[in-house]
Backbone as ProteinMPNN parsed JSONL, in Angstrom:
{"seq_chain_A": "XXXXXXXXXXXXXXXXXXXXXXXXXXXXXXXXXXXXXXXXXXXXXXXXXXXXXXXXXXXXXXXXXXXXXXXXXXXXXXXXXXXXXXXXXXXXXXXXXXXXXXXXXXXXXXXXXXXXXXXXXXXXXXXXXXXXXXXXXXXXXXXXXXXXXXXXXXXXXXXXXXX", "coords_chain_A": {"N_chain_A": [[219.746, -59.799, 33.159], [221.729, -57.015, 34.602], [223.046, -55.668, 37.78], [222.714, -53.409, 38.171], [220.896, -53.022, 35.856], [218.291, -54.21, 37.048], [218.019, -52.414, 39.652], [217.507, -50.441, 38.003], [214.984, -50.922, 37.227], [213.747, -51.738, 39.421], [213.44, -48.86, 40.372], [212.023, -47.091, 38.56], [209.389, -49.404, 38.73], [208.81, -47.392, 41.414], [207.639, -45.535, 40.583], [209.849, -43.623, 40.029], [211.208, -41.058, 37.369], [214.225, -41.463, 35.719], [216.997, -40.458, 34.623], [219.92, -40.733, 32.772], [223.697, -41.024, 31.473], [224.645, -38.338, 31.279], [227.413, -38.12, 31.464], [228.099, -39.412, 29.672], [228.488, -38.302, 27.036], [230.119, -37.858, 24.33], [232.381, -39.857, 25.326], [233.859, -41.0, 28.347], [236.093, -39.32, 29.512], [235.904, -37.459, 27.086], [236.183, -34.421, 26.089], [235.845, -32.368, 28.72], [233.782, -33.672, 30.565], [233.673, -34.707, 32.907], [233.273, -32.347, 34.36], [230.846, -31.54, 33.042], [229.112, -33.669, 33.979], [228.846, -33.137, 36.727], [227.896, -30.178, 36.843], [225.542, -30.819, 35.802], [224.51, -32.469, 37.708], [223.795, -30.876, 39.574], [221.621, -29.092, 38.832], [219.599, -31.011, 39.347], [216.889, -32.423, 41.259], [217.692, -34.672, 43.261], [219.872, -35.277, 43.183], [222.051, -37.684, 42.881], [221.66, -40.97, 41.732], [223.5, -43.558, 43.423], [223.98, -46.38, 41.554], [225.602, -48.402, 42.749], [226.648, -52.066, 42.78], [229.276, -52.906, 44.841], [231.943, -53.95, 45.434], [233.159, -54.065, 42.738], [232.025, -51.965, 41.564], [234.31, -50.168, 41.986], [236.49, -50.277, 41.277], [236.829, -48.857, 38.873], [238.137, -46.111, 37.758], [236.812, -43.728, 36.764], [234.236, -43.776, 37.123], [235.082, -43.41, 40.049], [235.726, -41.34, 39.84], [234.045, -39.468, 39.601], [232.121, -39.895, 41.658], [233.493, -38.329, 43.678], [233.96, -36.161, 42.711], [231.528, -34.924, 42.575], [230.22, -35.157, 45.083], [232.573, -33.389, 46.441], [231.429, -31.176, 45.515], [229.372, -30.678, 46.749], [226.809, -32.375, 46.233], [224.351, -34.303, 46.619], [224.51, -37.677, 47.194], [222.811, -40.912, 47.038], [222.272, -43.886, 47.84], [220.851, -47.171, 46.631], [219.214, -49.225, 49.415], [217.962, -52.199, 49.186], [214.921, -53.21, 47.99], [212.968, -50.902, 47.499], [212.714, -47.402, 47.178], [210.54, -45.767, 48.016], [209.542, -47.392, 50.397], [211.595, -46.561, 52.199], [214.317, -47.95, 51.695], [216.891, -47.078, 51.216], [220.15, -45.286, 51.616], [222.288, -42.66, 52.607], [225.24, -41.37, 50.591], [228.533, -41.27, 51.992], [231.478, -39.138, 51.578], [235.219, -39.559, 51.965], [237.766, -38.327, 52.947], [239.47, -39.667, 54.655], [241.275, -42.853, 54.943], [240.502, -46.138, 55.504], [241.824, -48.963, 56.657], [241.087, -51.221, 57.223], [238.268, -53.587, 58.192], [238.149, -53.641, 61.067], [239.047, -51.01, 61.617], [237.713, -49.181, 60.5], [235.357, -49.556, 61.515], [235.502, -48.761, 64.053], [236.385, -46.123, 64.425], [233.991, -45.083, 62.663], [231.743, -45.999, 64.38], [231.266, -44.926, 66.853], [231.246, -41.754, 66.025], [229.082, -41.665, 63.635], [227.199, -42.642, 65.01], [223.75, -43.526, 65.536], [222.916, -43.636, 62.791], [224.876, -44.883, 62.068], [226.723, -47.286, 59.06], [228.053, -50.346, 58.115], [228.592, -50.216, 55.551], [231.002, -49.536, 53.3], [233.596, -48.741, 51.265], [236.989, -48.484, 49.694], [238.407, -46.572, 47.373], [239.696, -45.565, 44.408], [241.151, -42.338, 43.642], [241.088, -41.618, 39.9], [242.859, -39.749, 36.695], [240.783, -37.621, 36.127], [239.831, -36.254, 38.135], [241.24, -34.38, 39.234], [244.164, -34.503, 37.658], [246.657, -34.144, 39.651], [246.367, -35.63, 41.75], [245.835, -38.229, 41.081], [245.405, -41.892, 41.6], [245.241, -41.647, 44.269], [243.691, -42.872, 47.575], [240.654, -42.854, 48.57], [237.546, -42.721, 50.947], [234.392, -44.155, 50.598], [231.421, -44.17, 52.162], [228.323, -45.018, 53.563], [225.615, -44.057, 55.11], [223.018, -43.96, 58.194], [219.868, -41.89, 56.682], [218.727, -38.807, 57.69], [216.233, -36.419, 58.995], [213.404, -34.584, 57.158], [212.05, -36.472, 55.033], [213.301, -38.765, 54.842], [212.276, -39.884, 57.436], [209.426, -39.746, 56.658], [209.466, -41.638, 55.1], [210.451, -44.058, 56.435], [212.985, -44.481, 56.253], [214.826, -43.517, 58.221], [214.88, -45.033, 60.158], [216.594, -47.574, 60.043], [218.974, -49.517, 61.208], [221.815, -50.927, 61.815], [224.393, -53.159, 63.35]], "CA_chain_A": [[219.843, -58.463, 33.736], [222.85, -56.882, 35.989], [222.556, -55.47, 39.361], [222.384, -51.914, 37.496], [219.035, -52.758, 35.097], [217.438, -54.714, 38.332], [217.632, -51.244, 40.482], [216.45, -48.908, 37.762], [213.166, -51.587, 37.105], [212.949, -51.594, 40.542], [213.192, -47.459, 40.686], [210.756, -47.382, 37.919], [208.385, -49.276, 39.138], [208.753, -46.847, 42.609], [207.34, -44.119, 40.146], [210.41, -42.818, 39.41], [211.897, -40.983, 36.321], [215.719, -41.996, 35.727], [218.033, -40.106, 33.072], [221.174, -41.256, 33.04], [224.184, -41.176, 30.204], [224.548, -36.637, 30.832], [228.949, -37.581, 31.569], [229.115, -40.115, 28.567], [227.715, -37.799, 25.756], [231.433, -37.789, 23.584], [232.835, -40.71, 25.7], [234.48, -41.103, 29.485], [237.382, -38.401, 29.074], [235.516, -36.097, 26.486], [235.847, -32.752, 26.449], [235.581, -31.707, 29.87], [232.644, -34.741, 30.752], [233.598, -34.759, 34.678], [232.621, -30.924, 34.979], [229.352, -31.298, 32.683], [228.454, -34.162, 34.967], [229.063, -32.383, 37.997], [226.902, -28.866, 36.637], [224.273, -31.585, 35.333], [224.113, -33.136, 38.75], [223.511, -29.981, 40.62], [220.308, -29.43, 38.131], [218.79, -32.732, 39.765], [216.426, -32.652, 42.214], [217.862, -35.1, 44.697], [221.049, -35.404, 43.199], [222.667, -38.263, 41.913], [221.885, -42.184, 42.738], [224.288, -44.428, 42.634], [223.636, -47.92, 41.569], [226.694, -49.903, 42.789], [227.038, -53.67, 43.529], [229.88, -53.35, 45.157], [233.664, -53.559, 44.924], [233.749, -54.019, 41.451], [232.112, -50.691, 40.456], [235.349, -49.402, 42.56], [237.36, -50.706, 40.031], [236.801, -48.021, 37.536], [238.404, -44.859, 38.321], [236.17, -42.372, 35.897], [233.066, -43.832, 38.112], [235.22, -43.042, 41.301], [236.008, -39.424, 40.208], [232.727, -38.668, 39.573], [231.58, -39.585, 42.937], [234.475, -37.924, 44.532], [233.68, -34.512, 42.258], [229.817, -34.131, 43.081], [230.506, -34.985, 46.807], [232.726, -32.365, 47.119], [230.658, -30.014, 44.5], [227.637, -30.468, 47.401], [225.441, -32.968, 45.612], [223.63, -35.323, 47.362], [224.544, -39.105, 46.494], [221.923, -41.998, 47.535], [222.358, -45.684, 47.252], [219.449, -48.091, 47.338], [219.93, -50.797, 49.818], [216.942, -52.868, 49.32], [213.861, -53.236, 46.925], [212.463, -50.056, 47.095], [213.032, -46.155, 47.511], [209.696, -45.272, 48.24], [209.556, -47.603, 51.842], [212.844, -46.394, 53.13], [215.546, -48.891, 51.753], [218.079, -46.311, 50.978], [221.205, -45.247, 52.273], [222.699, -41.558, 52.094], [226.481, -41.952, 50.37], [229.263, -39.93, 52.181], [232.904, -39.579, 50.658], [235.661, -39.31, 53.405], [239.617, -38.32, 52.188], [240.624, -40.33, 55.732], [241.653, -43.753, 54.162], [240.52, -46.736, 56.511], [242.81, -49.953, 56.194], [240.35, -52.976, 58.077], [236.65, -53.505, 58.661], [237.87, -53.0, 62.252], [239.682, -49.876, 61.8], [236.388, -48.573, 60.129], [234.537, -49.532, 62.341], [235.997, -48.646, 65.238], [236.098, -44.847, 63.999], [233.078, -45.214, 62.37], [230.519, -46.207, 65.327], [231.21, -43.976, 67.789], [231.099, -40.321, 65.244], [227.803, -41.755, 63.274], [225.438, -43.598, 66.209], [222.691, -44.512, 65.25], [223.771, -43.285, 61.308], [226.038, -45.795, 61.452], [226.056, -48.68, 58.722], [229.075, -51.112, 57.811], [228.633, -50.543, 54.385], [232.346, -48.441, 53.305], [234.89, -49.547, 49.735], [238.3, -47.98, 49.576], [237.628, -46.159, 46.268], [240.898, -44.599, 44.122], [241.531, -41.267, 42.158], [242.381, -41.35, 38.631], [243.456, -38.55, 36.703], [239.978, -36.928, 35.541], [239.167, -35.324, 38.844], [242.577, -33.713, 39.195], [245.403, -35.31, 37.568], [247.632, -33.896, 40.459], [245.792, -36.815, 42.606], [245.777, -39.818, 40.274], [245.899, -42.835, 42.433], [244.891, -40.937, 45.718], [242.481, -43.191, 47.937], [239.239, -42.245, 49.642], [236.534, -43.904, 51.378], [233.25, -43.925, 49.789], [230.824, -45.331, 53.238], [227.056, -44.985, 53.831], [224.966, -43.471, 56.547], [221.451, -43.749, 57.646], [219.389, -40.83, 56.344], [217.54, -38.492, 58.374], [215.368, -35.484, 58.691], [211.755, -35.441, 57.235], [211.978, -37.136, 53.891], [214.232, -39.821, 55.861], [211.217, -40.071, 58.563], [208.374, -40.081, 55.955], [209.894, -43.226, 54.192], [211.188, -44.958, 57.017], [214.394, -44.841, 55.94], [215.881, -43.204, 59.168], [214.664, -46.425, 61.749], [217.385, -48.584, 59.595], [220.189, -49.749, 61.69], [223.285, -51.795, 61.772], [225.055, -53.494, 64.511]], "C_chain_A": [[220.973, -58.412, 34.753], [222.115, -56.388, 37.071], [221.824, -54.004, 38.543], [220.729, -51.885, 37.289], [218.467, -53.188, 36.471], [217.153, -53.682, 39.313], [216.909, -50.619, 39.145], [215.082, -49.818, 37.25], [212.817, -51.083, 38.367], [212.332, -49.609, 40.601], [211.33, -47.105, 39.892], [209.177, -48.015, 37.874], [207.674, -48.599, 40.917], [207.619, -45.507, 41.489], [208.327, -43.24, 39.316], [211.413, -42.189, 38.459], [213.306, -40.903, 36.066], [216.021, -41.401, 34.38], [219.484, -40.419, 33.683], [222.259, -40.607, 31.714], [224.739, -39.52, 30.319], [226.67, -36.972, 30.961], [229.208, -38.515, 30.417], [228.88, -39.43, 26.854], [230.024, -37.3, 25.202], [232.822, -39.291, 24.541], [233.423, -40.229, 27.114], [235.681, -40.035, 28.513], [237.561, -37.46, 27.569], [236.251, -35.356, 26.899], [235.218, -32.038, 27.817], [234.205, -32.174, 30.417], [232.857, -34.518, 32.075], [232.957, -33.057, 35.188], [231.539, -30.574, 34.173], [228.644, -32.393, 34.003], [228.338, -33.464, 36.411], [227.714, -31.502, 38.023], [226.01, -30.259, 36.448], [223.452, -32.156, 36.605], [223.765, -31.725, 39.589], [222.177, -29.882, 40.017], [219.277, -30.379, 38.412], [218.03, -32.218, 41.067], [216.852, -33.143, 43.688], [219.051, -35.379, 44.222], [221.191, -37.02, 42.723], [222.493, -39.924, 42.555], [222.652, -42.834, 42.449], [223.931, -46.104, 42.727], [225.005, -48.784, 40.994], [226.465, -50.952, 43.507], [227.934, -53.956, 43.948], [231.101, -53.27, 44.838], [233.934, -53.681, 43.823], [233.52, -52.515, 40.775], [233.349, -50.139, 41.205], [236.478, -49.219, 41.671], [237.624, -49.359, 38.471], [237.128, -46.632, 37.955], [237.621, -43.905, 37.648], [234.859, -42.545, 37.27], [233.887, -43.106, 39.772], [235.317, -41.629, 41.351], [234.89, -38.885, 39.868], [232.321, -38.576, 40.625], [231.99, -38.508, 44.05], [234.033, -36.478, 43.941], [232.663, -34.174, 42.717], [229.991, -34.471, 44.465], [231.103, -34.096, 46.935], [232.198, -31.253, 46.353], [229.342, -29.929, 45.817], [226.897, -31.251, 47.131], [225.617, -34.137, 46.331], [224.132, -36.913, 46.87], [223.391, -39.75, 47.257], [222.163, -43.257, 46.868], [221.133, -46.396, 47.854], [219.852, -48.973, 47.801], [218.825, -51.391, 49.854], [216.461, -52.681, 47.865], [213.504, -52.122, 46.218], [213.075, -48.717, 47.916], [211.754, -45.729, 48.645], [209.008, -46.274, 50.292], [210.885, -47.748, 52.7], [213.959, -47.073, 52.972], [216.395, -48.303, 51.066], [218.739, -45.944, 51.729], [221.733, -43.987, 51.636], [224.654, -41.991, 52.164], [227.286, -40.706, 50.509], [230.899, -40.341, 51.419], [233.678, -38.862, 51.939], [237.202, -39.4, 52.735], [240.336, -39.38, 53.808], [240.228, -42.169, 54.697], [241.053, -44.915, 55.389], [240.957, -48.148, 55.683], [241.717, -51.409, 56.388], [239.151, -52.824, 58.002], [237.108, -52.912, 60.091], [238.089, -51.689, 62.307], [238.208, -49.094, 61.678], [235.637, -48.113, 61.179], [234.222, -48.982, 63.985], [236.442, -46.756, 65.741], [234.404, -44.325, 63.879], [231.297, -44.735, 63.544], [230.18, -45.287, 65.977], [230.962, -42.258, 66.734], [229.718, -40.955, 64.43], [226.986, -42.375, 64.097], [224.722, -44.142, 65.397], [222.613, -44.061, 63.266], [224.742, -44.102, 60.581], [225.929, -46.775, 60.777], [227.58, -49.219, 58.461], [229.661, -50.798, 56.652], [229.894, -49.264, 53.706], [232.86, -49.194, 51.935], [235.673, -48.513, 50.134], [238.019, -47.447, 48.043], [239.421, -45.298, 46.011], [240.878, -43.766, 43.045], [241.773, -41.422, 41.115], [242.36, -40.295, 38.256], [242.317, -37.778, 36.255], [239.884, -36.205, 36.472], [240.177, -34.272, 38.817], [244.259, -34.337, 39.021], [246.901, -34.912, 38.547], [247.7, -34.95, 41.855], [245.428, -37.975, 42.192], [246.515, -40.645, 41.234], [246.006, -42.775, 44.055], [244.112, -41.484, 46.391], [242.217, -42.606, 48.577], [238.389, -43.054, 50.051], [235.827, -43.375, 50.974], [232.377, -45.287, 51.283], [229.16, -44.603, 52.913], [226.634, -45.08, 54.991], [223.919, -43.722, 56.846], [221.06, -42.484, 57.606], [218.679, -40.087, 57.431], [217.27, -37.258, 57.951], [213.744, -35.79, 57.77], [211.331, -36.112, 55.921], [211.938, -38.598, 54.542], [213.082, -40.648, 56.537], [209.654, -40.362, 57.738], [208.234, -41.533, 55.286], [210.062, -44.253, 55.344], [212.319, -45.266, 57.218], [215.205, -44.65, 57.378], [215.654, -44.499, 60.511], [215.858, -48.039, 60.965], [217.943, -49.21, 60.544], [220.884, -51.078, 61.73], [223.758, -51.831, 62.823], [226.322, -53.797, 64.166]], "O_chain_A": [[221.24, -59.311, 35.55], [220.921, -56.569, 37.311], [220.626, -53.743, 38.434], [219.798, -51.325, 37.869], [218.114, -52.196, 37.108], [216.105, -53.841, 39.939], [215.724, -50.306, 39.257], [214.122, -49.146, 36.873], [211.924, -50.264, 38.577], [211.183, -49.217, 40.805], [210.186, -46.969, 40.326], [208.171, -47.546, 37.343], [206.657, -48.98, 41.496], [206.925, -44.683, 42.085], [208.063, -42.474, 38.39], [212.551, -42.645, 38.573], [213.612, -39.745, 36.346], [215.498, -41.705, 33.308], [219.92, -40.32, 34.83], [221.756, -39.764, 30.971], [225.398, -39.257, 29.314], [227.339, -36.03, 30.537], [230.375, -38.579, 30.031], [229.083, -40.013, 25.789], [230.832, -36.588, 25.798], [233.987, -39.424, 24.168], [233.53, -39.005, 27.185], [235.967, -40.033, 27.316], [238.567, -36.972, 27.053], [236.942, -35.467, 27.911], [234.243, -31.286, 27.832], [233.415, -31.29, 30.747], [231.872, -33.932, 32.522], [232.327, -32.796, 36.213], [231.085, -29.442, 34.342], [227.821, -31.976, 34.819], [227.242, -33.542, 36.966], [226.739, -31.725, 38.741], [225.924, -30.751, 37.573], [222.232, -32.306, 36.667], [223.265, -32.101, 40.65], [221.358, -30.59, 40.603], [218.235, -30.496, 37.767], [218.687, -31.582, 41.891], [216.65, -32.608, 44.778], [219.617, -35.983, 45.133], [220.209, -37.479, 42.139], [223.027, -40.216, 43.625], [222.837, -42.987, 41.242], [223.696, -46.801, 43.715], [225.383, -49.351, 39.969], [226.128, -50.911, 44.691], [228.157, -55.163, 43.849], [231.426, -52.505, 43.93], [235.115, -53.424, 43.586], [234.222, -51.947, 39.939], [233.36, -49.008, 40.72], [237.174, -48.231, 41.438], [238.389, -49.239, 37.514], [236.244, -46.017, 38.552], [237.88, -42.834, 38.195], [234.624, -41.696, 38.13], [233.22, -42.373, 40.503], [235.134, -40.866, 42.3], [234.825, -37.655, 39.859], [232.018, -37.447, 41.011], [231.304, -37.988, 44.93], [233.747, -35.626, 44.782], [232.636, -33.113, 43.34], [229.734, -33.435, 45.078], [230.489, -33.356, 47.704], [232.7, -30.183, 46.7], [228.448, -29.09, 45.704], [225.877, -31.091, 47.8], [226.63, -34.783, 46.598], [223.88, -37.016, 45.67], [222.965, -39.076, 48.194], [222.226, -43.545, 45.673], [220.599, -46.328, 48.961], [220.667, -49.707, 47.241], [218.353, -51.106, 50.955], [217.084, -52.25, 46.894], [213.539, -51.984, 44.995], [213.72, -48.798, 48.961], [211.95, -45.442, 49.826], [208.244, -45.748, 51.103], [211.202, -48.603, 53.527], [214.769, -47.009, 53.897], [216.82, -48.967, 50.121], [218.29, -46.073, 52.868], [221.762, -43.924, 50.406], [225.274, -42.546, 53.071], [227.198, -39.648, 49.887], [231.307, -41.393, 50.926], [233.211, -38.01, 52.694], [237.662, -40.377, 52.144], [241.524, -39.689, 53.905], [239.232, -42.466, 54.037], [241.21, -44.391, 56.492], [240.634, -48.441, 54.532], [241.727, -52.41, 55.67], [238.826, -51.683, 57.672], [236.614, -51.836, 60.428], [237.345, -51.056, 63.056], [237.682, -48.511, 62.626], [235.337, -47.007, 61.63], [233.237, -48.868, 64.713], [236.69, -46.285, 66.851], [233.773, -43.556, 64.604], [230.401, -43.892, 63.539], [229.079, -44.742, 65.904], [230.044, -41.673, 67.308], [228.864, -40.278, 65.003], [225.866, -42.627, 63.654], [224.977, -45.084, 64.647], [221.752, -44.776, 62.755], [225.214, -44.169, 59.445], [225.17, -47.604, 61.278], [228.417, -48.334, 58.642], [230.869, -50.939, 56.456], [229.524, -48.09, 53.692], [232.385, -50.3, 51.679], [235.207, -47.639, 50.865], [237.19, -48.168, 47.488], [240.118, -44.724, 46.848], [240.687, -44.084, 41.871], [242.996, -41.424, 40.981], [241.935, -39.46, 39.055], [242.844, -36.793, 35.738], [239.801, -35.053, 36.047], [239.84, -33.204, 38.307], [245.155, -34.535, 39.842], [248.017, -35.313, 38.219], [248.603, -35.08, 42.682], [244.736, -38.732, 42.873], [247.656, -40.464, 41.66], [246.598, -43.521, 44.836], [243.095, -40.81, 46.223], [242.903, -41.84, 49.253], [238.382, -44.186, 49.567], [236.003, -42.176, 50.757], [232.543, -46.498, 51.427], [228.993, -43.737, 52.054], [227.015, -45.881, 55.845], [223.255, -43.858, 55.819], [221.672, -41.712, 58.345], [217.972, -40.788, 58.154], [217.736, -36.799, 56.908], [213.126, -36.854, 57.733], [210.12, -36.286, 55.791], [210.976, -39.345, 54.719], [212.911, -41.844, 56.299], [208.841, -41.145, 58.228], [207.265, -42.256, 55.053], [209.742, -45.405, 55.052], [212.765, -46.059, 58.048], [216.088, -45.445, 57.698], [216.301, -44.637, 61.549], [215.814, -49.204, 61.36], [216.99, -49.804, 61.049], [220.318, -52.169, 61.663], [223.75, -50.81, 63.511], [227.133, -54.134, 65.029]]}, "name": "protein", "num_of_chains": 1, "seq": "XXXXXXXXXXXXXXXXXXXXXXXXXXXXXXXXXXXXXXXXXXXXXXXXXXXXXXXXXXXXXXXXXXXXXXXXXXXXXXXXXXXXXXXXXXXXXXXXXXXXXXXXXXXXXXXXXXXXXXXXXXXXXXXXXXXXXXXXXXXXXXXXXXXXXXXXXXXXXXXXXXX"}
């Protein structure tokens, strides 16, 4: 098993129901696949999770312009950082057009504008040409926050924090 199947068992055995596959129906770079995924993701409940391990899913620009389209379409992203959903080990995923070069630079932005919101966890993430081929090769940061409000507070999720 990859990192991928190992979250959606885990989701699955949280309770909960996972469809996946709605931007590859005619292949990556179909027929207009980045703006069915998009509409498909607004249709979602909580919006869209993403199950990356890391700098390699960065690597794939169709995955980055998806994230980059439903972030700025409004839709919610969530990444699981842990075992489970259902006792708070998630992380709400923001997308940020300022570019940051270092861990320190990040961080050093970072801390002070999210407080206690703040987690480490950031990739450098780059455009290709599906979202708007006028920005192929455009980076963005793709970081993670802790969650709050009363979902956030029901789970646990919002007492996370990072030093």
């Amino acid at each position: 098993k990859d990192f991928v199947d190992k979250m959606a068992v885990l989701m699955l055995e949280d309770g909960f129901t996972l469809c996946a596959d709605n931007s590859l129906e005619g292949g990556w770079g179909g027929p207009d696949w980045l703006r069915k995924y998009v509409e498909d993701s607004k249709k979602t409940r909580f919006g869209i999770l993403v199950l990356e391990g890391g700098i390699g899913f960065f690597e794939s620009t169709p995955c980055c312009d998806e994230l980059y389209a439903a972030k700025k379409a409004g839709i919610n992203l969530t990444r699981l950082n842990g075992a489970s959903m259902m006792s708070g080990q998630y992380l709400w995923v923001e997308i940020s057009d300022r570019v940051f070069d270092s861990m320190d630079d990040f961080e050093r932005v970072m801390k002070p504008e999210r407080g206690h919101q703040y987690t480490p966890i950031w990739f450098k993430a780059t455009l290709g040409a599906f979202y708007d081929p006028a920005l192929n090769g455009t980076p963005y940061t793709y970081h993670c926050v802790v969650p709050q409000g009363r979902g956030a507070r029901s789970t646990g999720a919002d007492r996370q924090r990072f030093s």
